[in-house]
Structures are given as C-alpha cells and as structure tokens.
C-alpha positions as CSV (number, residue, x, y, z in Angstrom):
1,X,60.0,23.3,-216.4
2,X,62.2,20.2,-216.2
3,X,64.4,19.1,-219.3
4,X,65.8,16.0,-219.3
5,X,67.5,14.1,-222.5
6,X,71.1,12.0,-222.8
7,X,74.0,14.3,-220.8
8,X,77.4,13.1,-221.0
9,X,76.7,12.9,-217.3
10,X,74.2,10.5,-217.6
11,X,76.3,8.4,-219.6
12,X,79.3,8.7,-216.8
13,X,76.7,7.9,-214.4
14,X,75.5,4.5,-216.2
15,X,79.0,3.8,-216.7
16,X,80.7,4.5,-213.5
17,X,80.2,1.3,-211.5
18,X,81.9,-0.7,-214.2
19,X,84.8,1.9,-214.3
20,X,85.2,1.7,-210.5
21,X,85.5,-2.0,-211.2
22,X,88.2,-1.8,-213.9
23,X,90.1,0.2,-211.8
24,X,89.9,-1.6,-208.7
25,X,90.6,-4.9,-211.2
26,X,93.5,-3.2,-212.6
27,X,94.9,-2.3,-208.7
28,X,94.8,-5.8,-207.8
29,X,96.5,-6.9,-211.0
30,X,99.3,-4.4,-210.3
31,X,99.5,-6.0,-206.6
32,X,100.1,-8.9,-208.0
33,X,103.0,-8.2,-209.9
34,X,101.5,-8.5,-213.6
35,X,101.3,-12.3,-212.9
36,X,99.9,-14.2,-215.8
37,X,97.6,-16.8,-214.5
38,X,96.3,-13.1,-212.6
39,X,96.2,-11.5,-215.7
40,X,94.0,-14.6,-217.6
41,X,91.3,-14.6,-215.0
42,X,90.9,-10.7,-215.1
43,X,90.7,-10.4,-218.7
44,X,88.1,-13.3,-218.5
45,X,86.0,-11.7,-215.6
46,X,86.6,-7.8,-217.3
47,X,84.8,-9.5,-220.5
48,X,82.3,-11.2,-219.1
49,X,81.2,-8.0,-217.1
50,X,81.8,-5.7,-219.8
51,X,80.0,-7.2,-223.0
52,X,76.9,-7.1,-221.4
53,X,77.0,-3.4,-220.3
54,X,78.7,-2.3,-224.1
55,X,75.3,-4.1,-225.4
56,X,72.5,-2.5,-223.2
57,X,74.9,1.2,-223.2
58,X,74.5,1.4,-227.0
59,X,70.7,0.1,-226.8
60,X,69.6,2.3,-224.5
61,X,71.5,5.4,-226.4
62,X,69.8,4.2,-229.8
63,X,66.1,4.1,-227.6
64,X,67.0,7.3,-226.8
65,X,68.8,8.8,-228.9
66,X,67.6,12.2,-230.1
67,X,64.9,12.1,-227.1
68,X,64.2,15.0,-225.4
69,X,61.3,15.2,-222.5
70,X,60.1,18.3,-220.7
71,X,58.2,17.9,-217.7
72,X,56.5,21.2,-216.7
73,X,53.5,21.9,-214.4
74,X,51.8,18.3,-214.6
75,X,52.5,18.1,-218.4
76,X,54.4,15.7,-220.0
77,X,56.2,16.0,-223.9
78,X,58.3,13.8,-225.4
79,X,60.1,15.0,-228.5
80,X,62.3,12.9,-230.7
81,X,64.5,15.1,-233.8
82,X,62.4,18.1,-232.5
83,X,58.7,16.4,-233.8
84,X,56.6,16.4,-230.8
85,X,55.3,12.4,-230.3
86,X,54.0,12.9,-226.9
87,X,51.9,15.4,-225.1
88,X,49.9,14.3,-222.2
89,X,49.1,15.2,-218.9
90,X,49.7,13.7,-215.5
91,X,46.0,13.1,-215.3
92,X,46.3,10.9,-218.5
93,X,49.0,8.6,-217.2
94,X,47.9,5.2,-215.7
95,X,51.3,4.4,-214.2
96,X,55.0,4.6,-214.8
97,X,56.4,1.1,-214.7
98,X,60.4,0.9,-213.4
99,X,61.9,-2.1,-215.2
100,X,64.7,-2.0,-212.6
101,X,67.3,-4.5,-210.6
102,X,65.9,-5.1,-207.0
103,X,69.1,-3.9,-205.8
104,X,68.3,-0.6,-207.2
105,X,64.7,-0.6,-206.4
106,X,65.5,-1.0,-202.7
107,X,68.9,-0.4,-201.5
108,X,69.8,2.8,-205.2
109,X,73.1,0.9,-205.5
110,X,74.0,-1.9,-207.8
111,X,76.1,-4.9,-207.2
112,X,77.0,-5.4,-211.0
113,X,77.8,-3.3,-213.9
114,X,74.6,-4.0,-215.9
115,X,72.4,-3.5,-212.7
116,X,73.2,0.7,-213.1
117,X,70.8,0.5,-216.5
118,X,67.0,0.7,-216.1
119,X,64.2,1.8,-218.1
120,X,60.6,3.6,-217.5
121,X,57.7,2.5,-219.8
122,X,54.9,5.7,-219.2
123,X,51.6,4.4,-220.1
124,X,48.2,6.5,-220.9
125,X,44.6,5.9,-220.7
126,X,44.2,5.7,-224.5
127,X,46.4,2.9,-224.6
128,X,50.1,4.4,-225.5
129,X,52.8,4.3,-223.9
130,X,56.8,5.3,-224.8
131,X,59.9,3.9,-222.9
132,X,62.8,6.2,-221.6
133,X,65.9,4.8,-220.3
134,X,68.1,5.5,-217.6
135,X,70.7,7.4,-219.9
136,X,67.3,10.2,-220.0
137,X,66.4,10.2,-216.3
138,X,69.0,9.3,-214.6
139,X,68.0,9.1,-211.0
140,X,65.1,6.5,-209.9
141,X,64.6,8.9,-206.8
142,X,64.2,12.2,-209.3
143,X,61.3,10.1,-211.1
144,X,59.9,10.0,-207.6
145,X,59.8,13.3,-206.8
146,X,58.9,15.0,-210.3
147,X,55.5,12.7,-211.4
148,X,54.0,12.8,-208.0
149,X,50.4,11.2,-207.7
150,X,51.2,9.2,-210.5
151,X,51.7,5.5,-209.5
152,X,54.8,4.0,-209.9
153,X,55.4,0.2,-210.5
154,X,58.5,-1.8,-210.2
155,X,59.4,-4.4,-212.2
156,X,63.1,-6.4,-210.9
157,X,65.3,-8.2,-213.3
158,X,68.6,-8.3,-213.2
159,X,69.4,-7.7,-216.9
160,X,66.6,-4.9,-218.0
161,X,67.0,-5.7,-222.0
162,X,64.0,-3.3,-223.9
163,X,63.9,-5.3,-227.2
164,X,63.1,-8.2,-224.8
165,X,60.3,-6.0,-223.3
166,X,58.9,-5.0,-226.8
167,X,58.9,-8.3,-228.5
168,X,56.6,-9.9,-225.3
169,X,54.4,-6.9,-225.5
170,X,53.1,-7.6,-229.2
C-alpha cells in the first residue's frame, strides 16, 4: 500500500527549480558588484518568474489540500478531511490524463519555474473523475510505475492552470 498526500518534500520539490534560479540570479548580481541597472533587470525578471509559480503553488495546495490517496493492490481511494470520496479500482479507470509541460513529458526537466507544476485528472467508466496535483504525486515516472495497464495521456501546456481546466470542462 502506497500513501501519497502534500509532504513538505513535495513542496521543496515543486519549488526547487525556481530557488536554483534565485540563487544563481542572486550570484550573478553579487558578480556584478550590486550594480543598479543589474539590480532593475533582476528584480524585473525574479517577478515575472515568480508571480506565476506563487499563483499555481497556492492553487494546487488549496486542490489538494487535505487530500490523501492510497494506492494498494489495483485499488484506488481518495480521501479528503478523512471522508472517503473515491474508491475505485484500476479496472474502473478509463485513463489518467497528465496535463504536463512537453519539457517534462519528454526530457523530466523543466526549463522554467512554472514548468515543475502538473496535474493528473483520473477518469472512471461511470463518468467521474478527480484531479491530483503534482504537490500529491510528485514524480511523473512514479505515476508510471504504480497504475500500470492503465493508459496514460499527456496533455502539454506550458502553464498547467486547473481552474482553466474546470471551467472548459462544464
């Protein structure tokens, strides 16, 4: 049996490639002497890479928030404040979507901050489905490996936003 729900791990992980960023940022500022002008177009860069991971970080910990899912032998249970909302089996899943960046889907590493985020939609044969996000499962290769036989599809954008995904879905 496999436990997976929001680790302060997972949230290190999300957030790493934009700390590796800052710091290399912050290096080069130091290189060059605290120069102003440097200093301007750092801050502007730093915010325009930062806002957008600060939004989809606290989204996808509000989606998840409170989310636990255990995966044991080909069974599936989602449980949200400890109130079961999901139990199915593997057999009952039609497909896993990966709403992922391509660089991810092919290459597993990102090329900007936001590209570290992705989320899974699992749909069923009756028609359900619930979304988990990449603060729950935290490596695409894991998901790989666990729900074997179950197909996979991957979906590439660059900015995986899942109010976006839920307001085209009604």
């Amino acid at each position: 049996m496999i436990i997976y729900s929001i680790t302060i791990k997972n949230h290190f992980k999300a957030l790493s490639f934009h700390i590796i960023g800052t710091c290399l940022m912050v290096l080069v500022v130091v290189y060059f002497k605290y120069d102003p002008t440097f200093i301007k177009v750092f801050g502007a860069f730093w915010i325009a890479l930062t806002l957008p991971v600060l939004f989809l970080h606290i989204e996808y910990f509000l989606e998840d928030r409170s989310k636990e899912v255990v995966v044991s032998k080909k069974q599936l249970t989602v449980s949200k404040q400890n109130q079961t909302i999901v139990d199915k089996s593997f057999g009952e899943t039609v497909c896993i979507e990966v709403s992922c960046s391509k660089n991810i889907k092919d290459f597993g590493l990102p090329q900007l901050p936001v590209e570290s985020y992705y989320y899974l939609t699992f749909n069923f044969l009756d028609g359900s489905f619930f979304t988990c996000t990449s603060l729950i499962f935290s490596d695409v290769n894991d998901i790989r490996r666990v729900f074997k036989g179950v197909p996979i599809i991957y979906k590439c954008a660059l900015y995986n936003d899942i109010k976006f995904k839920k307001a085209t879905a009604s």
